[in-house]
C-alpha positions as CSV (number, residue, x, y, z in Angstrom):
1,X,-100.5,-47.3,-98.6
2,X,-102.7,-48.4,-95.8
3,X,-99.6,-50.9,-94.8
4,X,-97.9,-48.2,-94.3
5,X,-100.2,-46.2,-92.2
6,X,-100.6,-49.5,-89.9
7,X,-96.7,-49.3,-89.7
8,X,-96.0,-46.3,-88.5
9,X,-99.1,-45.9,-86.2
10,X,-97.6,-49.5,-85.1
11,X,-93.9,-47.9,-84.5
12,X,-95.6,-44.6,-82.9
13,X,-97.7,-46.7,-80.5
14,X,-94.0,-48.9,-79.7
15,X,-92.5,-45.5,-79.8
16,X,-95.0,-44.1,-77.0
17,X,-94.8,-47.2,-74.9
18,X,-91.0,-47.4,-74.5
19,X,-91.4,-43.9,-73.6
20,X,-93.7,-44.0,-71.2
21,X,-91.8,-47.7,-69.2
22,X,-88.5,-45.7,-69.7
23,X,-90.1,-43.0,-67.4
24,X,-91.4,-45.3,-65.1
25,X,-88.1,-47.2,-64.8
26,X,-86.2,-43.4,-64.2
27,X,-88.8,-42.2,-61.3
28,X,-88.2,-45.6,-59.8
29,X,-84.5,-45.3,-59.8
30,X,-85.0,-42.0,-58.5
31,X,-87.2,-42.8,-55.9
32,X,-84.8,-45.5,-54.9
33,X,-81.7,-43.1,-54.8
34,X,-83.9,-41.3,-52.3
35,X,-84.3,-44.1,-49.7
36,X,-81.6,-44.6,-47.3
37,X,-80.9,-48.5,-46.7
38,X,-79.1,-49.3,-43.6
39,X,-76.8,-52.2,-44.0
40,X,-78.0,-54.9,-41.2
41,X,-75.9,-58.5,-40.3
42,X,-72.6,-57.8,-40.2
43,X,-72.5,-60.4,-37.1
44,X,-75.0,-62.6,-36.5
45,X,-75.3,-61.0,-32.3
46,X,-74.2,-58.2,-30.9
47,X,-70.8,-60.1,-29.7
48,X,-68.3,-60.7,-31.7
49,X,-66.9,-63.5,-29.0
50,X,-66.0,-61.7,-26.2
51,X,-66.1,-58.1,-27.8
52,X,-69.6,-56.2,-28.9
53,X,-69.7,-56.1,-32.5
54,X,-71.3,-53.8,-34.3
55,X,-74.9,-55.0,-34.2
56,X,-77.2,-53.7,-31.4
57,X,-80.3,-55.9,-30.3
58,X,-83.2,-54.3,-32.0
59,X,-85.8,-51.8,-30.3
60,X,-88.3,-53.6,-28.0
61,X,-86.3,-57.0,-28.0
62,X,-85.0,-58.9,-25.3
63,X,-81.7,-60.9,-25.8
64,X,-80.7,-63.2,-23.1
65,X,-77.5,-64.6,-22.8
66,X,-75.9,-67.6,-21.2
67,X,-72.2,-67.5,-21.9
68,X,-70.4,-70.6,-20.4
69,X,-66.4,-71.3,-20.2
70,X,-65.2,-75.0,-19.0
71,X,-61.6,-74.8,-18.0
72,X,-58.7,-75.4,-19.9
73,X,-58.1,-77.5,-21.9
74,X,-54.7,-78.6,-20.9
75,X,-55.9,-79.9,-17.3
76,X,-55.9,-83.5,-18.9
77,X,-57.9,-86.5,-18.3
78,X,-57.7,-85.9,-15.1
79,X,-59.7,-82.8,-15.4
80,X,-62.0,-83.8,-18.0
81,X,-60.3,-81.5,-20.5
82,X,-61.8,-78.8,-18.2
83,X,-65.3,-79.8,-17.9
84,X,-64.7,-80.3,-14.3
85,X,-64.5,-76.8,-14.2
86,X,-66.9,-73.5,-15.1
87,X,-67.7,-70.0,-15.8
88,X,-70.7,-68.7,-16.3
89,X,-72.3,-65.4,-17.4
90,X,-76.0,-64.8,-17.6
91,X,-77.4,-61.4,-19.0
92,X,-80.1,-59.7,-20.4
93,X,-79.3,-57.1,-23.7
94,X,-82.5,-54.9,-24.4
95,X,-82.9,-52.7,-27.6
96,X,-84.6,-48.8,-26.4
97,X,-84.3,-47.7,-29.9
98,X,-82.6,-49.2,-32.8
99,X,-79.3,-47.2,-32.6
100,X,-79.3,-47.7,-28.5
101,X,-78.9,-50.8,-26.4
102,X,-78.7,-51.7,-22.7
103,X,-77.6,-54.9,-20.6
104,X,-77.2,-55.9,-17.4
105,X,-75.8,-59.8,-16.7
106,X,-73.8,-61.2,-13.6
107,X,-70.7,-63.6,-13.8
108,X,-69.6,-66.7,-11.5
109,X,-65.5,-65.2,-11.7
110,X,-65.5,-63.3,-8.6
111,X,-68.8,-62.5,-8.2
112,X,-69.3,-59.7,-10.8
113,X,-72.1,-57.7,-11.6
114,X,-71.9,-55.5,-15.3
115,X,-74.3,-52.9,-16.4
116,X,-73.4,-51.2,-19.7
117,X,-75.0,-48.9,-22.5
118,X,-73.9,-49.2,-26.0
119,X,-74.9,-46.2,-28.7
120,X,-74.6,-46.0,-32.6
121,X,-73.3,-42.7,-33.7
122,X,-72.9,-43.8,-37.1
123,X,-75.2,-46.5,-39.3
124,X,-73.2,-48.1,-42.8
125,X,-75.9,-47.3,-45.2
126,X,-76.8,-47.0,-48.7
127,X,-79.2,-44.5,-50.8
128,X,-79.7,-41.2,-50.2
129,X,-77.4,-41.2,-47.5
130,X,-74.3,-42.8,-47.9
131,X,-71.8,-43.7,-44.9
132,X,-69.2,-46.0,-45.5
133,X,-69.1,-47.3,-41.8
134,X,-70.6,-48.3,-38.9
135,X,-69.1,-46.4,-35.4
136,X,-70.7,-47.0,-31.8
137,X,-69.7,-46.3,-28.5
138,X,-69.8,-48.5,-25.8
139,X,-69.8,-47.8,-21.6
140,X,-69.4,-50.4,-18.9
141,X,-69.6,-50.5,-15.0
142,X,-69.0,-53.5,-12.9
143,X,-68.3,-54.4,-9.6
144,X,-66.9,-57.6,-8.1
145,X,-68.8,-58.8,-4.8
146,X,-66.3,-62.2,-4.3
147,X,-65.4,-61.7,-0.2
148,X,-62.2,-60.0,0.0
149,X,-58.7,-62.0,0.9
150,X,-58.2,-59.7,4.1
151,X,-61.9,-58.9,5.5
152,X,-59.5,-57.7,8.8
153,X,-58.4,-54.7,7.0
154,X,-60.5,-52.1,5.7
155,X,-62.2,-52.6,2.1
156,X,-64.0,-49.5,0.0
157,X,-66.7,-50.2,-2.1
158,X,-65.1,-48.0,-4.4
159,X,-62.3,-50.6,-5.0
160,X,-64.6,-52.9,-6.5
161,X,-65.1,-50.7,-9.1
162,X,-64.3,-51.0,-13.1
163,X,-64.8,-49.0,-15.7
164,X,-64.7,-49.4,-19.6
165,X,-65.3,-47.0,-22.7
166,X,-65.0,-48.3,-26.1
167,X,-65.5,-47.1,-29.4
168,X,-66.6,-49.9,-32.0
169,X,-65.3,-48.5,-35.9
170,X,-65.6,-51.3,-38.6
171,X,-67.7,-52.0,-41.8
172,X,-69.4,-55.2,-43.3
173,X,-67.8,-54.8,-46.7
174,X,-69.5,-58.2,-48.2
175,X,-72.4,-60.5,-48.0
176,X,-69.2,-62.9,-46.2
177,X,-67.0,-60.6,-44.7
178,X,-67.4,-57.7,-42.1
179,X,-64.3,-56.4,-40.1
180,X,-64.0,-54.1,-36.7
181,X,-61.6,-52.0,-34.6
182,X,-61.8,-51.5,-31.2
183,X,-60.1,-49.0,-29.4
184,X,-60.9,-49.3,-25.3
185,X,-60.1,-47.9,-21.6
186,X,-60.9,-49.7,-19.2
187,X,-59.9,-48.3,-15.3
188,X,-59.9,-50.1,-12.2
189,X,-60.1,-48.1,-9.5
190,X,-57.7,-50.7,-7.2
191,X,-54.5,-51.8,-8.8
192,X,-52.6,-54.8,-7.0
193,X,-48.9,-53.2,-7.0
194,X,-47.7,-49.5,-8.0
195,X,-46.5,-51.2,-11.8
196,X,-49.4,-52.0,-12.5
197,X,-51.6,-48.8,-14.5
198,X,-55.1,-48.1,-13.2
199,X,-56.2,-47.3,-16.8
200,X,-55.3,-49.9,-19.6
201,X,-55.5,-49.5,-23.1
202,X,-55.8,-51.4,-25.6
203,X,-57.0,-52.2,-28.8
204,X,-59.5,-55.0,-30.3
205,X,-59.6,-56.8,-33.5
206,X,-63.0,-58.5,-34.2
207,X,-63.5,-60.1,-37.8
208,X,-66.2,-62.6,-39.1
209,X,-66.3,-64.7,-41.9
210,X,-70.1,-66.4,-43.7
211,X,-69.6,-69.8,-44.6
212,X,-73.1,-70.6,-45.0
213,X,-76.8,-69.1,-45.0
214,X,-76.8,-69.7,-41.3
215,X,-73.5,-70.3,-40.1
216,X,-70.2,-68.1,-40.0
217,X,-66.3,-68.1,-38.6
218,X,-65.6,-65.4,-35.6
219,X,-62.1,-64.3,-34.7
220,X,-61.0,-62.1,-32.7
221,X,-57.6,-60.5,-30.9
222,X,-56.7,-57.9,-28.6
223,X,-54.1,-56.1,-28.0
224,X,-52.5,-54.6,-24.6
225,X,-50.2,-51.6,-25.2
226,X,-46.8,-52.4,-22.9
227,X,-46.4,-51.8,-19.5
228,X,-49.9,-51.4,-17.8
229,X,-50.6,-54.8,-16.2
230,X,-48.4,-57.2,-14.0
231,X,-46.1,-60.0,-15.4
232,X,-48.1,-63.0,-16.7
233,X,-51.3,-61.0,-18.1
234,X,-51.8,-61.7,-21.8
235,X,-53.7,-61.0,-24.8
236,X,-57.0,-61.9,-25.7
237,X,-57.2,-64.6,-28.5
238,X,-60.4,-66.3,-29.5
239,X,-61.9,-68.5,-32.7
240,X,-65.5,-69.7,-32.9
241,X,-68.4,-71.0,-34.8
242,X,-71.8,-69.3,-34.8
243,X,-74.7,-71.4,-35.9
244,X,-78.1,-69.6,-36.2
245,X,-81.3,-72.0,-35.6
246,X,-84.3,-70.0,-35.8
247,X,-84.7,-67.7,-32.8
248,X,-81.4,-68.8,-31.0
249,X,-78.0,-68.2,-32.0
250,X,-75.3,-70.3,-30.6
251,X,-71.9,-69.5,-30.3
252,X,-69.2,-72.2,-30.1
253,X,-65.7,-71.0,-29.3
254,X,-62.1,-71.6,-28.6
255,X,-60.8,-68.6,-25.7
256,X,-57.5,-68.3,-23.6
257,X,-59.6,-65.9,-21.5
258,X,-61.8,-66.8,-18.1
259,X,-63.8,-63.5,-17.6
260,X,-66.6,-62.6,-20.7
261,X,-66.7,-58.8,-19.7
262,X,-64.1,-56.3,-20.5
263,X,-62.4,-55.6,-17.4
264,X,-61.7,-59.4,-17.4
265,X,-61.0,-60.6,-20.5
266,X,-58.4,-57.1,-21.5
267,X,-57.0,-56.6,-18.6
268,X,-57.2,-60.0,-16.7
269,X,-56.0,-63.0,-19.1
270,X,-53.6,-65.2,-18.3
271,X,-54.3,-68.3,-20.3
272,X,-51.1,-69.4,-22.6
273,X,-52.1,-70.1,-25.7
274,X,-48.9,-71.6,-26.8
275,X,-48.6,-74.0,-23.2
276,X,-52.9,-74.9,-24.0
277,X,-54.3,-72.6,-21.9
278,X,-57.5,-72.8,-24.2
279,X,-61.3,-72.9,-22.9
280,X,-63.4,-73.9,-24.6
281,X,-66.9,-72.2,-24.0
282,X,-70.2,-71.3,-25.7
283,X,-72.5,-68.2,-25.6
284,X,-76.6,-68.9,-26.7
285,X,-78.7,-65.7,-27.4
286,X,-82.3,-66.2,-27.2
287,X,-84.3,-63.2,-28.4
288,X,-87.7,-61.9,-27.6
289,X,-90.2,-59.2,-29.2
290,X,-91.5,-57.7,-25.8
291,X,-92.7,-54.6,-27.6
């Protein structure tokens, strides 16, 4: 009999205990579903190659950048495979809030000068809320200060001027894969002939691909829509490596365009990848907390 009694006040006590951790593991899973996680790392920067991606550098950090292009590849020994020749952007991207992002850089091709602002609209995110994407918009100004070809003639300031606006659409949908869309304008105030559009549009493609805890594979392509530039314009079409060591990340890359901002690089590419009009080129980001 008193076997018994030890028995079931054993089973009760059990009984009580799985109760009470069965509780306990519900308000946690509540609690959890009431958090909203916001998916982070779909690129390892905020640059795909040449394109933003959908990262923004984070509020109070400083990201500087020092993008280089050597010439093409095709020049030969003779050329050094291009190394006899550069291109060279150096910029400064700084995070306000977490969801906007501002930069400023200047570029060796024709003397440019870029500002732009970059805003997320949307966040991917788990939890409470779900959203099954990340969207951002992006804004650019830049003006080219290279001397003009005719200094006889009369030259506005207002022909120096280009504009872009971009939305950025695209989702990381694995641990190794995230994917984006690019939709862009960019105008240019001073066209060279009449057939040639003052507002192009065209359409990016940025993809990236983890093949380790620190390294992944970028791609990227962009598409012109018919008839808005000159004969001999073409798309943009790049492949790289990025390597993350500690607080740089270094972008190694493979590019058939000269420029690294978008008025350059959309509307201004002439490099033949099929003849080996290839650069090859890097971008290193160096970040700082300045909060």
């Amino acid at each position: 009999m008193m076997n018994i009694r030890k028995l079931l006040s054993l089973s009760l006590f059990l009984a009580m205990t799985l109760s009470i951790s069965a509780q306990d593991d519900m308000l946690s899973m509540l609690e959890d579903s009431a958090i909203t996680e916001y998916v982070s790392g779909s690129f390892k920067t905020d640059r795909v190659i040449n394109l933003h991606s959908l990262e923004n550098t984070a509020a109070g950090e400083l990201d500087i950048k020092i993008s280089h292009r050597f010439g093409f590849i095709n020049g030969g020994a003779y050329e050094f495979f291009g190394l006899d020749q550069a291109t060279i952007r150096i910029g400064g991207d700084y995070g306000i809030t977490d969801r906007l992002m501002v930069g400023v850089g200047r570029s060796s091709y024709e003397k440019t000068y870029d500002v732009f602002a970059k805003f997320k609209l949307l966040r991917q995110s788990t939890g409470a809320r779900k959203t099954p994407f990340t969207l951002c918009v992006l804004g650019t100004t830049a003006v080219k200060t290279i001397r003009p070809s005719d200094p006889t003639r009369e030259n506005y300031f207002s022909s120096k001027l280009y504009y872009t606006g971009q939305i950025i659409i695209g989702r990381k949908f694995s641990k190794a894969f995230s994917l984006q869309l690019s939709p862009t304008i960019v105008h240019r105030n001073l066209v060279e002939t009449a057939a040639e559009k003052n507002d192009v549009l065209a359409l990016g493609v940025g993809a990236r691909f983890k093949l380790g805890k620190r390294t992944s594979l970028n791609a990227e392509y962009i598409y012109v829509l018919p008839d808005q530039l000159a004969p001999g314009y073409r798309n943009s079409v790049s492949v790289g490596f990025d390597i993350e060591t500690g607080g740089h990340v270094f972008q190694l890359h493979f590019t058939n365009s000269t420029s690294m901002i978008e008025k350059g690089f959309i509307a201004e590419t002439v490099g033949d990848v099929g003849a080996g009009d290839i650069h090859f080129g890097f971008n290193i980001a160096r970040t700082f907390n300045i909060k």
